[in-house]
C-alpha positions as CSV (number, residue, x, y, z in Angstrom):
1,X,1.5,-28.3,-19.5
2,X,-0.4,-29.7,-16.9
3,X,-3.2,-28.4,-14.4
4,X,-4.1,-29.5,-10.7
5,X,-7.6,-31.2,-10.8
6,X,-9.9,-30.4,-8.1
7,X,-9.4,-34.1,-5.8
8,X,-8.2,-32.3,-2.6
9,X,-10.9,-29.5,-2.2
10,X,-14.1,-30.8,-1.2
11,X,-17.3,-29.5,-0.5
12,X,-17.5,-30.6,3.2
13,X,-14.1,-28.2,3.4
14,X,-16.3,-25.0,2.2
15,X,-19.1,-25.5,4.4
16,X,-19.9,-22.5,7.4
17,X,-22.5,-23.6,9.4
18,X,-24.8,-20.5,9.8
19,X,-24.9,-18.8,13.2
20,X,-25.9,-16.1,14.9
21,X,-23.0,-13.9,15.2
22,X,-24.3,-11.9,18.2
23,X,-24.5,-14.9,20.3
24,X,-20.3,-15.2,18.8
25,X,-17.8,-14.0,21.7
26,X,-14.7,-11.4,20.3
27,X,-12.6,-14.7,20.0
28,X,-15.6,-16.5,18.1
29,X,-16.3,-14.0,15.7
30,X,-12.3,-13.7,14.7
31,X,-12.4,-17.4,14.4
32,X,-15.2,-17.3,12.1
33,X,-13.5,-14.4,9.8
34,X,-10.4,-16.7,9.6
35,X,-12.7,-19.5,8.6
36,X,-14.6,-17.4,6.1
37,X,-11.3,-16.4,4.8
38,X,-10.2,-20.1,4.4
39,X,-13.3,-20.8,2.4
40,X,-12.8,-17.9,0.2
41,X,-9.3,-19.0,-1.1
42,X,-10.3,-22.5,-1.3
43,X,-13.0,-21.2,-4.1
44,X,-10.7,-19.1,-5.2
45,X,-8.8,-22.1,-6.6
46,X,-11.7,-24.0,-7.6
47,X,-12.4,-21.1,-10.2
48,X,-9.1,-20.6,-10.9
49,X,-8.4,-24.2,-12.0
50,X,-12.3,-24.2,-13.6
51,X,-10.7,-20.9,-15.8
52,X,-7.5,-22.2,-16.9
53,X,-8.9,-25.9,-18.4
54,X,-11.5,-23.9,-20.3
55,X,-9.1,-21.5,-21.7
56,X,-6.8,-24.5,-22.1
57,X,-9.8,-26.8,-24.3
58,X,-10.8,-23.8,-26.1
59,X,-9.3,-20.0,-25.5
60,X,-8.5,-17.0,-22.8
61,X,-11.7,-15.6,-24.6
62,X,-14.3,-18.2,-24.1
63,X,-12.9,-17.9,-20.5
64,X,-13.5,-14.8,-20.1
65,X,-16.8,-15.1,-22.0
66,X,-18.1,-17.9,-19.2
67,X,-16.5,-15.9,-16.3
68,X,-19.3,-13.1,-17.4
69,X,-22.1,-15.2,-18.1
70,X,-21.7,-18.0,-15.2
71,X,-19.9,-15.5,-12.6
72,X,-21.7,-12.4,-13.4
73,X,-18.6,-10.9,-13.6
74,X,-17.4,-7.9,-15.4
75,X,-15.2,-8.0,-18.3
76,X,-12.6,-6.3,-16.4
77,X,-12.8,-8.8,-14.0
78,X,-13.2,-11.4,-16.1
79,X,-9.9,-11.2,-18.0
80,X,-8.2,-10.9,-14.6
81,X,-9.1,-14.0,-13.4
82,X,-8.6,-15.8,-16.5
83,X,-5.1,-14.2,-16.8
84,X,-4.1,-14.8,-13.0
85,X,-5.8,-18.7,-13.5
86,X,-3.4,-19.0,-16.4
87,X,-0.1,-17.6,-13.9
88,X,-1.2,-20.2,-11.4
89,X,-1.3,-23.2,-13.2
90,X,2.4,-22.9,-13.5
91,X,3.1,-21.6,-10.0
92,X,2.6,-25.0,-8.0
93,X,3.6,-23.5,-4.3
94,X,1.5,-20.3,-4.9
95,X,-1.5,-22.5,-6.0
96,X,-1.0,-24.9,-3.3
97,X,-0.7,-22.5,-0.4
98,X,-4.0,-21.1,-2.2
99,X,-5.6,-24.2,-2.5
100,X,-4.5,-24.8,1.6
101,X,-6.1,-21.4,2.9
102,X,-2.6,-20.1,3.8
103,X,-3.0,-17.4,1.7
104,X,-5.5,-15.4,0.1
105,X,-6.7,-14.9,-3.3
106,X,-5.7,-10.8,-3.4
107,X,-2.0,-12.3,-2.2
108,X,-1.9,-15.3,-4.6
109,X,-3.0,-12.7,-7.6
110,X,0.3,-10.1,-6.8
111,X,2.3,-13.5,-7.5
112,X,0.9,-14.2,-10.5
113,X,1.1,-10.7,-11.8
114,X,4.7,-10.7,-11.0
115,X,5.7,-14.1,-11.9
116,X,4.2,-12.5,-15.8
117,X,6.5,-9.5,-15.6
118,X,9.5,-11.0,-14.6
119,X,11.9,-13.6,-12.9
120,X,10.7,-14.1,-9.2
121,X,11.7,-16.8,-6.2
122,X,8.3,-18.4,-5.8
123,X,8.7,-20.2,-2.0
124,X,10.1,-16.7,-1.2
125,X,6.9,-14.3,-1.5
126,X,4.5,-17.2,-0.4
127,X,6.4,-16.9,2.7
128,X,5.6,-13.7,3.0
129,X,2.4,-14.0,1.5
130,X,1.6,-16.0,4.6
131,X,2.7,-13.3,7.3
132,X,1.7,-10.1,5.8
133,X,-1.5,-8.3,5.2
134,X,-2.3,-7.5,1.5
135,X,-0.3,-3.6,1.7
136,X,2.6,-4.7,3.0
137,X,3.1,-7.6,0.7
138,X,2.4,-5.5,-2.4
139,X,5.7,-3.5,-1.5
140,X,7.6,-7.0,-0.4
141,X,6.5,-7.9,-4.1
142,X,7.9,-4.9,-5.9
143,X,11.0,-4.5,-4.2
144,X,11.4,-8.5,-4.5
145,X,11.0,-7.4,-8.2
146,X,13.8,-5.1,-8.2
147,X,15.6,-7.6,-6.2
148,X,15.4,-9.8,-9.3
149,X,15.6,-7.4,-12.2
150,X,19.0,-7.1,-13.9
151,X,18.7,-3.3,-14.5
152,X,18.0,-1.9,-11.0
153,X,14.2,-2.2,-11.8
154,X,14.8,-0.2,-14.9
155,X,12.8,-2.1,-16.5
156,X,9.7,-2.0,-14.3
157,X,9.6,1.9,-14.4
158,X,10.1,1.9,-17.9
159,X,7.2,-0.9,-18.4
160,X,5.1,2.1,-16.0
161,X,5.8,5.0,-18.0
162,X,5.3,3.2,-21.0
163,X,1.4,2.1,-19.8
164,X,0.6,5.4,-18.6
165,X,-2.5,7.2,-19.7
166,X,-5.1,9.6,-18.6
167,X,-8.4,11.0,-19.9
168,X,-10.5,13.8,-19.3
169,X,-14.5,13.2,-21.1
170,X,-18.1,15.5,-20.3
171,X,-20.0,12.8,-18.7
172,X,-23.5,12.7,-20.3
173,X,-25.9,11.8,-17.7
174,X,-24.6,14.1,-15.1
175,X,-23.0,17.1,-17.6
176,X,-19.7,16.7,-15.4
177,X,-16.7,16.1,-16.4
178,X,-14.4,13.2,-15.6
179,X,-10.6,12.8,-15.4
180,X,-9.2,9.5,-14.8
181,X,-5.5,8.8,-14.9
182,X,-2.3,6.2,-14.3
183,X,0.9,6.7,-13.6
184,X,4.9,5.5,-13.1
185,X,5.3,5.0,-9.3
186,X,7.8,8.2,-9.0
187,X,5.2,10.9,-11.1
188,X,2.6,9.4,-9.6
189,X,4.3,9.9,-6.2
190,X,4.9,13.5,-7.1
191,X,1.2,14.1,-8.5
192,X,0.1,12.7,-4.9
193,X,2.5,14.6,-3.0
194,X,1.2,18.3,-4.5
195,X,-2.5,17.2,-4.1
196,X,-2.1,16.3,-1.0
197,X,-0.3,19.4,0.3
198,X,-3.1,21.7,-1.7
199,X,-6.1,19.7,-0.1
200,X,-4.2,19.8,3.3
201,X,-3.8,24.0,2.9
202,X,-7.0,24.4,2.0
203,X,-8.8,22.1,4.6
204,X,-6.4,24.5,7.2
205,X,-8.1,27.6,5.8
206,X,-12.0,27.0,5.4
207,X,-14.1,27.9,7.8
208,X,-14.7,24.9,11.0
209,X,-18.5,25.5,10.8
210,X,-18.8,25.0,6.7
211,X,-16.3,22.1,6.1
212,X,-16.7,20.2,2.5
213,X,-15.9,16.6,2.3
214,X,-12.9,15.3,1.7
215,X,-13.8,14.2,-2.5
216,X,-14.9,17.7,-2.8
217,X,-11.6,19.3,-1.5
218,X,-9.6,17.0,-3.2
219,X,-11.5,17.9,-6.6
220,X,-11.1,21.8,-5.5
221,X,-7.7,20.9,-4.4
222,X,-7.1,19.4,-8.1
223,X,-8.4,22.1,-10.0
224,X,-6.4,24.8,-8.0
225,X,-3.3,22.7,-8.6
226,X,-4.1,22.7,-12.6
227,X,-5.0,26.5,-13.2
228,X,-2.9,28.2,-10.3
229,X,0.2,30.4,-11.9
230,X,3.6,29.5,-10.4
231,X,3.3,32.3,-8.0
232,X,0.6,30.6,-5.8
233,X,2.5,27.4,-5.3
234,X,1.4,25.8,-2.5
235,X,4.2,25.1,0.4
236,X,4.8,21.2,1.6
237,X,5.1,19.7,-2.4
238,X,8.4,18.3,-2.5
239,X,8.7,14.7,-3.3
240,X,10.7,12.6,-0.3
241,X,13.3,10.0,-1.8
242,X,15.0,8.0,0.6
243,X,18.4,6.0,0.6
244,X,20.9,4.8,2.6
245,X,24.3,5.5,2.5
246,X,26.7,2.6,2.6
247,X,30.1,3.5,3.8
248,X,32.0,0.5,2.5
249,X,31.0,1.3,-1.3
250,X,30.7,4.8,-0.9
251,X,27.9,4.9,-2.3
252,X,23.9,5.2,-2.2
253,X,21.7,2.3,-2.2
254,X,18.4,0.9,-1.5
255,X,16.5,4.1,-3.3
256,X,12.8,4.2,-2.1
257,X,9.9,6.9,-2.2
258,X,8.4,7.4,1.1
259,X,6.1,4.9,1.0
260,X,9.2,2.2,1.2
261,X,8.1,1.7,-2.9
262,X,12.0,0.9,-4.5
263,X,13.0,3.0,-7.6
264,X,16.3,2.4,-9.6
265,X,19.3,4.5,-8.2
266,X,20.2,6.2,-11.6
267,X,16.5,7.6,-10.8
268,X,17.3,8.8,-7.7
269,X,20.1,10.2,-9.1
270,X,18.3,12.6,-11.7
271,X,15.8,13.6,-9.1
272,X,18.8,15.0,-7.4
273,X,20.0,17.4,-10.3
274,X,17.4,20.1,-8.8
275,X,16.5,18.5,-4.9
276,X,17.3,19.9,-1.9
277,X,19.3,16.9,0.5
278,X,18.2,16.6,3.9
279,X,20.9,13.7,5.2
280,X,19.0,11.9,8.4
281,X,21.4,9.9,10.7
282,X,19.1,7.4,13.0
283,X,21.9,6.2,15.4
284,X,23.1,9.8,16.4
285,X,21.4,12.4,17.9
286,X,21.8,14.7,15.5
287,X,20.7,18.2,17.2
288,X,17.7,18.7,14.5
289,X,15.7,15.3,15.3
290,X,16.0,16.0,19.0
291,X,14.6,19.3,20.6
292,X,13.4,18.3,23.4
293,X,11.0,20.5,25.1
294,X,12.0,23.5,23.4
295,X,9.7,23.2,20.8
296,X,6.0,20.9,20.7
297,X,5.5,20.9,16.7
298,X,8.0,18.7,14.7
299,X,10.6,19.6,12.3
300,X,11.2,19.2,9.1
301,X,14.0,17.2,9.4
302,X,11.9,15.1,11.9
303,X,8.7,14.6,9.8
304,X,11.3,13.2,7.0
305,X,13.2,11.2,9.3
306,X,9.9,9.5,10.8
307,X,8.8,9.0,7.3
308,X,11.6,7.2,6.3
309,X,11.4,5.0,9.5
310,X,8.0,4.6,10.0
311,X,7.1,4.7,6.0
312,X,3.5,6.1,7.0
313,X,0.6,5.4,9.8
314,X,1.6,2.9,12.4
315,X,-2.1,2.2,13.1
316,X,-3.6,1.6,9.3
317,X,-0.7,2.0,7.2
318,X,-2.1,5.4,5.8
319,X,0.5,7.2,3.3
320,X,3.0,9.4,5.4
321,X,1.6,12.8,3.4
322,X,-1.2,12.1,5.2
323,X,-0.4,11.7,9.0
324,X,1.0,13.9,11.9
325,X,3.8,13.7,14.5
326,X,2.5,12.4,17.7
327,X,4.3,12.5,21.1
328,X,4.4,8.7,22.4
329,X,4.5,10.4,25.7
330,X,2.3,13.2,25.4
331,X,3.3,16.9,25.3
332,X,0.9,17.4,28.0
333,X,2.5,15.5,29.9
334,X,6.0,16.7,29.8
335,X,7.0,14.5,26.8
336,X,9.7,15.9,24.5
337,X,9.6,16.2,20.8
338,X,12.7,14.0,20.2
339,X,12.6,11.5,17.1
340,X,12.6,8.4,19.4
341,X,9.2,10.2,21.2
342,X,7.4,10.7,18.1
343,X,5.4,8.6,15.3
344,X,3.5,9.4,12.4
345,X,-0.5,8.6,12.8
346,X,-3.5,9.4,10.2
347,X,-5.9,11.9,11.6
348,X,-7.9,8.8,12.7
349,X,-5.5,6.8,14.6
350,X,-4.8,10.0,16.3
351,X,-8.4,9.9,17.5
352,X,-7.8,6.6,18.5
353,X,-4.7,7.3,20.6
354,X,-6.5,10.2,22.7
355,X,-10.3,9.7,22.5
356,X,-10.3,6.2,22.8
357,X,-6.9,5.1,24.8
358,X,-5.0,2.9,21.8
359,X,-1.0,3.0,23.0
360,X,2.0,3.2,21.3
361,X,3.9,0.2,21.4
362,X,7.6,-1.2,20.0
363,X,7.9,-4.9,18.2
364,X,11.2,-5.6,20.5
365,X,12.3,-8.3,17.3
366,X,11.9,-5.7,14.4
367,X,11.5,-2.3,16.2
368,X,8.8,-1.1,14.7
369,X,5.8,0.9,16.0
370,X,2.8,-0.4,16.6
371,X,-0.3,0.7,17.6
372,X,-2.8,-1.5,19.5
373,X,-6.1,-1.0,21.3
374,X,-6.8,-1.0,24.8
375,X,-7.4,-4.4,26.6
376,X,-11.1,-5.6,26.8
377,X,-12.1,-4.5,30.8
């Protein structure tokens, strides 16, 4: 096996001059970040080739061992980058679009992880790794993975469940006790799903004047989920599966949680033993997606619709349990609550949109929903 020596990289290519980035002009100081970010992947692959030939002369372990002593790093961190340094050295295109400041080290690491679990096409993700920011190309990743699989992605979920874990320990400085915990994409979606809805009910119910944080309601939320009878369910805990129906095969396909994460169809298929199915058609006005002005608040059949098509915020990306219905054209002023008048926005974008004049906008190639900020005066 062979690895990429460090010839092209030089240290003239890492050099920022220093500045004083209040003298920097908008323009100047996103020209800088893209710089910085250059630099950053650049030494990313200096330290990833550094990592591989030690682990290569002598073991993964004295990699990891240096990466702690000479990097400071943890040993959590440590055995990442000596596991994702190994993954590159056989991934030329992902290394060289590293090495190049195409890409960036968080981008180049999903690839690696990947290319360990599984048959992947390479050129593919690094050219998406080169157009997408670090949350959307995590999905492209794992539905390229199911892409590739053989079983659906069977194997995936089954390589999730099988790594699951959680923990619950008193700590001893602070006499509180910790719970920590991974899970499979689909119970983990399901987990999130109830704890939002609980934290969401009781943030509607305390009093304005006496709000806790958010980490405390979601611990309160958490704890009322866990010792709560079945009588107290909170409302709003269903988990949203989405798929599209394709009329040639008569059959469903492309089986995704709301978040646009992929799951296998057989699982899809067990969830709907006990679900309730909500069928959403986006090309026909069905009479439940538009109302029009006879109501302002959106439907359920609307808030699953615009999660499906929007797949969360439109500003940050924020998970779709999180975010409200907003009228593109406002309800004030005479806007009507129709699916092609509404997107879904965190509580902060929403802010955005009203206090501080962000707009709604359509990508005319892909149609999606975008929300940018107003133009400097």
């Amino acid at each position: 096996m062979s690895y990429p020596v460090c010839n092209v990289v030089t240290m003239n290519d890492l050099v920022v001059p220093v500045v004083d980035v209040a003298t920097l002009t908008d323009a100047g100081l996103s020209e800088r970040l893209r710089v910085i970010g250059r630099g950053e992947s650049r030494l990313a692959t200096m330290k990833s080739q550094v990592l591989a030939e030690v682990g290569r002369r002598r073991s993964s372990g004295e990699a990891q061992r240096l990466a702690r002593h000479e990097l400071q790093a943890s040993a959590r961190e440590a055995k990442r980058d000596v596991e994702t340094a190994v993954k590159l050295s056989e991934l030329p295109a992902t290394s060289g679009a590293l090495e190049s400041g195409d890409i960036p080290q968080g981008h180049a690491r999903l690839i690696a992880r990947a290319s360990g679990e599984g048959r992947i096409d390479e050129s593919l993700l690094v050219k998406a790794a080169e157009a997408q920011d670090f949350d959307e190309f995590a999905k492209t990743v794992r539905r390229h993975q199911q892409d590739q699989s053989q079983d659906d992605g069977h194997t995936i979920l089954d390589r999730q469940r099988k790594a699951r874990k959680a923990r619950i320990f008193e700590s001893p400085e602070s006499g509180m006790f910790v719970l920590s915990g991974e899970f499979d994409q689909i119970t983990g979606a399901r987990i999130a799903t109830a704890l939002t809805a609980k934290e969401r009910e009781l943030w509607h119910n305390e009093d304005p004047k006496a709000r806790r944080n958010p980490q405390q309601r979601m611990a309160d939320a958490l704890a009322e989920l866990i010792c709560e009878t079945d009588a107290n369910k909170t409302q709003g805990t269903d988990l949203l599966v989405i798929a599209d129906y394709d009329v040639c095969k008569q059959e469903l396909v492309n089986a995704r949680l709301a978040d646009g994460s992929p799951i296998p169809i057989t699982e899809l298929h067990r969830l709907l033993c006990d679900a309730k199915i909500l069928p959403s058609i986006f090309d026909t006005k069905a009479q439940d997606l538009w109302l029009g002005r006879s109501r302002r608040i959106a439907s359920a059949a609307q808030r699953a619709a615009l999660t499906a098509r929007d797949q969360g915020c439109i500003g940050c990306r924020a998970n779709p349990m999180w975010c409200r219905a907003h009228h593109i054209v406002w309800w004030s002023k005479n806007g009507s609550t129709d699916l092609d008048n509404l997107v879904l926005v965190c509580d902060g974008c929403h802010r955005k949109i009203h206090e501080h004049h962000w707009t709604v906008h359509q990508d005319r190639k892909t149609g999606k929903y975008l929300l940018k900020p107003p133009k400097p005066k």
